[in-house]
N, C-alpha and C positions, 0 to 999 in steps of 0.2 A: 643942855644945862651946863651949868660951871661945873668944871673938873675940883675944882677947891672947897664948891659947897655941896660937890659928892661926896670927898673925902670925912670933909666933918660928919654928913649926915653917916655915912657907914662908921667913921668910928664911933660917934655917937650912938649908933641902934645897938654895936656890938658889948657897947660899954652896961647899956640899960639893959638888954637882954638875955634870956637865954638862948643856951649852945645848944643845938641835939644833933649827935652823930650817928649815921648807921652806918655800919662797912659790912659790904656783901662780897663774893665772888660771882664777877660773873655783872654783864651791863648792865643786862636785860634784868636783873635781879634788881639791881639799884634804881633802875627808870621803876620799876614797879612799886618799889618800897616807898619813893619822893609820891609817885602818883599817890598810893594810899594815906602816906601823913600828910600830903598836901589839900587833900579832900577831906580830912577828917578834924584838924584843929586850921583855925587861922595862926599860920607862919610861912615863913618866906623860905624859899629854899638859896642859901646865900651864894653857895658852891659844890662844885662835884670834885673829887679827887680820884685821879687815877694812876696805882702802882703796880708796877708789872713785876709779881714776887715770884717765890720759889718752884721751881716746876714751869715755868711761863703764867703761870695764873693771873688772870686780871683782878684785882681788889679795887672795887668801886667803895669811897666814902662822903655822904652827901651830908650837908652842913646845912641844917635849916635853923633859924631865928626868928625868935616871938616871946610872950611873957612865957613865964616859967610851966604854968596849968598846960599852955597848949601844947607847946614845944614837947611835953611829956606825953600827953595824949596822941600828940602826931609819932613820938619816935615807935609808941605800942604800936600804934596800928600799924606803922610802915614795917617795923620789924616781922607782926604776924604775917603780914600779904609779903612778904621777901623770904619766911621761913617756907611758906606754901609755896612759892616757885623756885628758889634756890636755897642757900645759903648763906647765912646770917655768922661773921667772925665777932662782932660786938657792935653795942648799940648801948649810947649813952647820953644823960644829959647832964649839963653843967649849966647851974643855977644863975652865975654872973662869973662871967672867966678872968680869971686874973690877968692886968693890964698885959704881962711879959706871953701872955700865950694869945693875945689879941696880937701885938707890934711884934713878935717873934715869929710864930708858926702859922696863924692865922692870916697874916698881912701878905705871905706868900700864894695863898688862895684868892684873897679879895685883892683887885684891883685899887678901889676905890680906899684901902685902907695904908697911912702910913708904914712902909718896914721902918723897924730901928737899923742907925745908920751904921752899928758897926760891923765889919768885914766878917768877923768871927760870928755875930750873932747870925748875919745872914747865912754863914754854912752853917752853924746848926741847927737853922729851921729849914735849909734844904735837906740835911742827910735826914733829920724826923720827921722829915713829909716823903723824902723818899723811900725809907726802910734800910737796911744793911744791907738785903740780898736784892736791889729791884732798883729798876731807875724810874725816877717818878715824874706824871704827867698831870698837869690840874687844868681847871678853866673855871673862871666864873660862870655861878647856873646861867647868865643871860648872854655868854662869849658865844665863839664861833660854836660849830659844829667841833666835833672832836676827832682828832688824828688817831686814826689808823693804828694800833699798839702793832710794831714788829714781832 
């Protein structure tokens, strides 16, 4: 496909839709959380982030989109089947995300979505996707396979 009428179509779905976040600790928690909200509402899962915080802990945070009804019914279930196997740190949705957290912190996840160009906005959507204490790792949900956390 065109790489250009990738970018519109993502930022376009991100502009229309809702957000829902889950952060777990722990992969295998996060793969389990996406499997349940992604079986239980129609939404996409758009990306996975991963920061390696305090203690070495892994904190997985998966980013699914879709209308607002599903996106919320998928974040409940994914949240329940993630508190059943691991650890659940938060879990939210955001009705229609304001443009600066789509081009600012968002666009550091998605690929296919414009960053804003300036130098400072881009470090501070790397330090709030990395954390204070942790250096951060992401990949779009349909990237490679994922590296290895040291």
């Amino acid at each position: 496909m065109n790489n250009g009428k990738n970018q519109e179509l993502t930022k376009e779905v991100l502009e229309m839709q809702a957000l829902g976040l889950i952060e777990t600790l722990g992969y295998a928690t996060a793969v389990s959380a996406a499997d349940a909200a992604l079986k239980a509402a129609n939404v996409q899962l758009v990306a996975v982030e991963r920061v390696i915080g305090v203690g070495g802990s892994l904190g997985v945070t998966i980013h699914l989109s879709g209308d607002v009804a599903a996106v919320g019914a998928a974040v409940d279930a994914g949240k329940a089947e993630a508190r059943r196997i691991g650890t659940v740190i938060s879990a939210h949705v955001i009705a229609k995300a304001h443009e600066d957290v789509n081009s600012k912190i968002l666009a550091r996840f998605l690929p296919g979505l414009p960053a804003s160009s300036g130098a400072a906005d881009a470090g501070s959507a790397a330090t709030v996707a990395a954390g204070v204490t942790g250096a951060g790792n992401s990949e779009a949900a349909d990237g490679d396979a994922p590296d290895t956390p040291e």
